[in-house]
C-alpha positions as CSV (number, residue, x, y, z in Angstrom):
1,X,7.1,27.6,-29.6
2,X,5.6,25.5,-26.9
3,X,7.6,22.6,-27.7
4,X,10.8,24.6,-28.1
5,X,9.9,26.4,-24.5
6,X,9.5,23.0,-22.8
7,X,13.5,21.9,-24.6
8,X,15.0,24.7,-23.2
9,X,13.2,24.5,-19.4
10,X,14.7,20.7,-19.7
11,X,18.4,21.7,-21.0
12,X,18.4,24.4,-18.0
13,X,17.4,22.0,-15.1
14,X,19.7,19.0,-16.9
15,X,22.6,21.7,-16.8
16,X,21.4,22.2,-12.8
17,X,21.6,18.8,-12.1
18,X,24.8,18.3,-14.1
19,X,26.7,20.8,-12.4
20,X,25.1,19.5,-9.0
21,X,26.4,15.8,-9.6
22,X,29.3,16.5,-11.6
23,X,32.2,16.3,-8.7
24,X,30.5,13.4,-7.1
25,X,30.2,11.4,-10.6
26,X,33.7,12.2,-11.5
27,X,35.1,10.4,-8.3
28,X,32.9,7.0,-8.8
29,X,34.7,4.0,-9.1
30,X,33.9,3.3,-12.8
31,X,35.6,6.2,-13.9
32,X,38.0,7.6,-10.7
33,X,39.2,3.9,-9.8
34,X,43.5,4.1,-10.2
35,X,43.5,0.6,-10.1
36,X,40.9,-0.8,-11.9
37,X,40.3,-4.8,-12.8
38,X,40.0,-5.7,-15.7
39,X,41.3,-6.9,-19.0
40,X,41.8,-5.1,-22.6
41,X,42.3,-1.4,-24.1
42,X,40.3,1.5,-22.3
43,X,36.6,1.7,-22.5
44,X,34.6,5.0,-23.4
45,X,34.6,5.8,-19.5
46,X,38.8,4.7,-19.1
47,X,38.1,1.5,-17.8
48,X,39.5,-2.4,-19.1
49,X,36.8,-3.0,-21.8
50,X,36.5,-6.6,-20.0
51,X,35.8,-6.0,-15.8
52,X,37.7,-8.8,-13.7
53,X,35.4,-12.2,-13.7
54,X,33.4,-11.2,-17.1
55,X,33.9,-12.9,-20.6
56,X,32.6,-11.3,-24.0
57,X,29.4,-13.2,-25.3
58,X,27.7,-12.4,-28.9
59,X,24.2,-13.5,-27.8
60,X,22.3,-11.1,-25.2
61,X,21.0,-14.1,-22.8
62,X,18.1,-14.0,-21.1
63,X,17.5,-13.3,-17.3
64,X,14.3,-12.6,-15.2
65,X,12.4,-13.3,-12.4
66,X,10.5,-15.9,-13.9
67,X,7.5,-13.6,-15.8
68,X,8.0,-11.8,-18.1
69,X,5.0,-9.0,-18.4
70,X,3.3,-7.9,-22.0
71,X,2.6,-4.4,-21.5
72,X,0.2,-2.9,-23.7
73,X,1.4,0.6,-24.9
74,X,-1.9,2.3,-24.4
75,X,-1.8,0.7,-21.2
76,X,1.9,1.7,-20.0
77,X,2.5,4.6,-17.8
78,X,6.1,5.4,-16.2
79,X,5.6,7.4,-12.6
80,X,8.4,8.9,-11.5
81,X,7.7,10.6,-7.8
82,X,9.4,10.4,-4.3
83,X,11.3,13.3,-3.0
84,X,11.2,15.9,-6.2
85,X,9.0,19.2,-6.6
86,X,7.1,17.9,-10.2
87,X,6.1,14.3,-9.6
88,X,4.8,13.3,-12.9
89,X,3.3,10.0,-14.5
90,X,4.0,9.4,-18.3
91,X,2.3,8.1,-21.7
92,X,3.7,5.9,-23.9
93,X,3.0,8.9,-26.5
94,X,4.7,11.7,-24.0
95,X,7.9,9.7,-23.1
96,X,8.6,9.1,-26.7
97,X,7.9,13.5,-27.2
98,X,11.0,14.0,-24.6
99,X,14.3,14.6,-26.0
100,X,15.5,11.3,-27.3
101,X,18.9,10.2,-27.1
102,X,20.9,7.3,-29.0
103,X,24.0,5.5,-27.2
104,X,26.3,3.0,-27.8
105,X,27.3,1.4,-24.5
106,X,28.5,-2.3,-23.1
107,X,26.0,-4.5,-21.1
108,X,27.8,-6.4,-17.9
109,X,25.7,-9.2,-16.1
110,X,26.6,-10.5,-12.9
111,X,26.1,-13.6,-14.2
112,X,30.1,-13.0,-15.4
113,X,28.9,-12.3,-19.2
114,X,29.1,-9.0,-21.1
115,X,28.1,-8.0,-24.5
116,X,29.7,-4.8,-26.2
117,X,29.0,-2.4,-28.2
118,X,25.4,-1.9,-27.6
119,X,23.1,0.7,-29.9
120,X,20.6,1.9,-27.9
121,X,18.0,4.6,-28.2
122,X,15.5,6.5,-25.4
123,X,15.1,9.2,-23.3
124,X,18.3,9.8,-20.4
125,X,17.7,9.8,-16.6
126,X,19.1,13.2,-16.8
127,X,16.2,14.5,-18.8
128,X,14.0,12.9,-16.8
129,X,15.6,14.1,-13.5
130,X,15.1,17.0,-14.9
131,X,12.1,17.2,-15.4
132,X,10.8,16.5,-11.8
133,X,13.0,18.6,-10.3
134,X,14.7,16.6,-7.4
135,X,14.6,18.1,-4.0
136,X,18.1,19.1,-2.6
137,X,18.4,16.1,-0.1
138,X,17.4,13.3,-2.9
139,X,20.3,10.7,-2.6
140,X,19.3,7.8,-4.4
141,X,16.3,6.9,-6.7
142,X,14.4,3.1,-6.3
143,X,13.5,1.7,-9.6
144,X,10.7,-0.2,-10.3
145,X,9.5,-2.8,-13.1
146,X,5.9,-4.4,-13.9
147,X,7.1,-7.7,-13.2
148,X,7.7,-6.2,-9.4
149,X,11.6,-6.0,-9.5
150,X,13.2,-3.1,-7.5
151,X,16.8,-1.7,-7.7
152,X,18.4,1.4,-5.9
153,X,21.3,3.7,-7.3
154,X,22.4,6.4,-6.2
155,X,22.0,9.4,-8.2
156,X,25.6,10.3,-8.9
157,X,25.3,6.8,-10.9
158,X,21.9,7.7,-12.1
159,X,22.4,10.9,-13.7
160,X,25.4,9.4,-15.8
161,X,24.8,10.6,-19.1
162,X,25.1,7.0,-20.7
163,X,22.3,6.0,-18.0
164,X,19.1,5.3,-20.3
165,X,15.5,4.2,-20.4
166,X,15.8,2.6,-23.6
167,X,13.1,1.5,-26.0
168,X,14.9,0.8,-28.8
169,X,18.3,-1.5,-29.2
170,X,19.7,-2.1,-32.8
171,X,17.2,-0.2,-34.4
172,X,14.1,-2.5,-33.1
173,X,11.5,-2.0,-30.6
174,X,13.4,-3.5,-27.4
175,X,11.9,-6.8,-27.3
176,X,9.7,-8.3,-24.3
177,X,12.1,-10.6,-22.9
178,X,14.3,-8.4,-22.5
179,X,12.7,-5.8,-20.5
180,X,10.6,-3.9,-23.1
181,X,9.0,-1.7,-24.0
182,X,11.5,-0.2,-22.1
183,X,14.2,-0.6,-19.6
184,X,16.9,0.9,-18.1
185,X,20.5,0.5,-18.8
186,X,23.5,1.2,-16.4
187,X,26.5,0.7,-18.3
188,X,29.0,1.6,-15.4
189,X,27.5,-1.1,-13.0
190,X,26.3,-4.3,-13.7
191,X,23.2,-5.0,-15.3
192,X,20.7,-5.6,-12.6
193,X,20.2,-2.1,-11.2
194,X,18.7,-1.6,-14.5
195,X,15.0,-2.0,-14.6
196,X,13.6,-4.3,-16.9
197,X,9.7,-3.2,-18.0
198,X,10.2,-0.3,-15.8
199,X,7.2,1.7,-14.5
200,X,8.1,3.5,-11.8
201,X,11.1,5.9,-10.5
202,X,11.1,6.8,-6.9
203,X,13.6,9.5,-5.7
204,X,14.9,8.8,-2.0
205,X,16.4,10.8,0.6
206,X,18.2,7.9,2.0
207,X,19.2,4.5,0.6
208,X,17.4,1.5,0.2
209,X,17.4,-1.9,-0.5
210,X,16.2,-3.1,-3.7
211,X,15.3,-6.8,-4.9
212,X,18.5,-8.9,-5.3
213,X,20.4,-6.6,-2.9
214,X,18.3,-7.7,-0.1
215,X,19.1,-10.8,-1.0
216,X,22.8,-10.4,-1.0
217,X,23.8,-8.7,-3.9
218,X,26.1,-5.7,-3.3
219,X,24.6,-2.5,-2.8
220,X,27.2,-0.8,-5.6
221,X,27.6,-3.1,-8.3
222,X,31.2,-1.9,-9.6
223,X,32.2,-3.8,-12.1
224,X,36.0,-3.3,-12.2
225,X,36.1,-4.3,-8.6
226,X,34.7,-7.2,-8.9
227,X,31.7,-6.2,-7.0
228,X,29.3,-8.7,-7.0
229,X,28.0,-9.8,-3.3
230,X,27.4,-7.9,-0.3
231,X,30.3,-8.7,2.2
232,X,27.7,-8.5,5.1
């Protein structure tokens, strides 16, 4: 009953938060954008399967900051905090007892590859979201990884329902190099303001910069505009 109590509190504030961020998701660029850039039939959000500059790979290559951190399980913890009413700070054991979700998505890397098709599995950034509760003037959310990457998004990209942390990817545990035991995925932008080995979630009241777009990268990451570099 417990269990089944705790579900339902989730669904409710997921449905909040939903509602909240619906208009605002339903005018970004990766699914609102008339004239999109791209090549190929219409992807599960309407978009050219291929974004402008990208070509289809088979292998999932292999990008990082130059570490690439092995995380005990009994020794990982996610913390998501910032500007919500229920900070919390997660198990290994409790994030795989939220509501899991499976996914099949497409992976875009700046680096002008992207792999389709993806299976994922692991737990949505709605759910979580929902969980904490985000205070009314949370904007954006900074994500952190144990190898000491940060990216921003803002949380009408977020709380896209194909936006995962995923520990699983073709039916294996997600493997080390490429950001597990888990990561997230943002299959609307390109790949880096995913998290690899992510530990931490802040949600922000204004934006920030995170790694790479202090360093130049573009602040939005649209694929289908081409949206690579900051123009400043």
């Amino acid at each position: 009953m417990e269990e089944q109590e705790k579900l339902n509190r989730i669904i409710e504030a997921r449905m909040k938060l939903k509602a909240r961020f619906e208009e605002k998701m339903k005018q970004t660029p990766s699914v609102a954008d008339d004239l999109p850039r791209g090549s190929g039939a219409p992807n599960r959000h309407g978009m050219p399967t291929i974004p402008i500059g990208q070509t289809a790979t088979v292998k999932w290559p292999v990008l990082d900051l130059g570490y690439q951190p092995n995380i005990p399980l009994d020794r990982w913890r996610l913390t998501i905090d910032g500007a919500v009413e229920n900070p919390l700070r997660l198990t290994w054991k409790e994030f795989l007892a939220l509501p899991q979700t499976k996914g099949v998505s497409d992976f875009h890397c700046v680096t002008t590859w992207s792999k389709l098709n993806m299976h994922w599995k692991g737990v949505s950034m709605l759910d979580l979201a929902a969980l904490v509760h985000p205070h009314e003037n949370a904007t954006h959310i900074m994500c952190y990884g144990y190898d000491t990457y940060s990216t921003n998004i803002s949380l009408e990209e977020a709380l896209k329902p194909d936006v995962l942390l995923v520990h699983t990817f073709e039916g294996q545990p997600l493997p080390i190099e490429h950001g597990g035991p888990a990561r997230m995925i943002t299959p609307q932008l390109y790949a880096w303001k995913g998290s690899k080995w992510i530990k931490r979630i802040e949600f922000l009241t204004e934006d920030k910069l995170g790694f790479w777009e202090d360093r130049g990268y573009s602040n939005t990451a649209y694929p289908w505009r081409n949206d690579r570099y900051s123009e400043d």
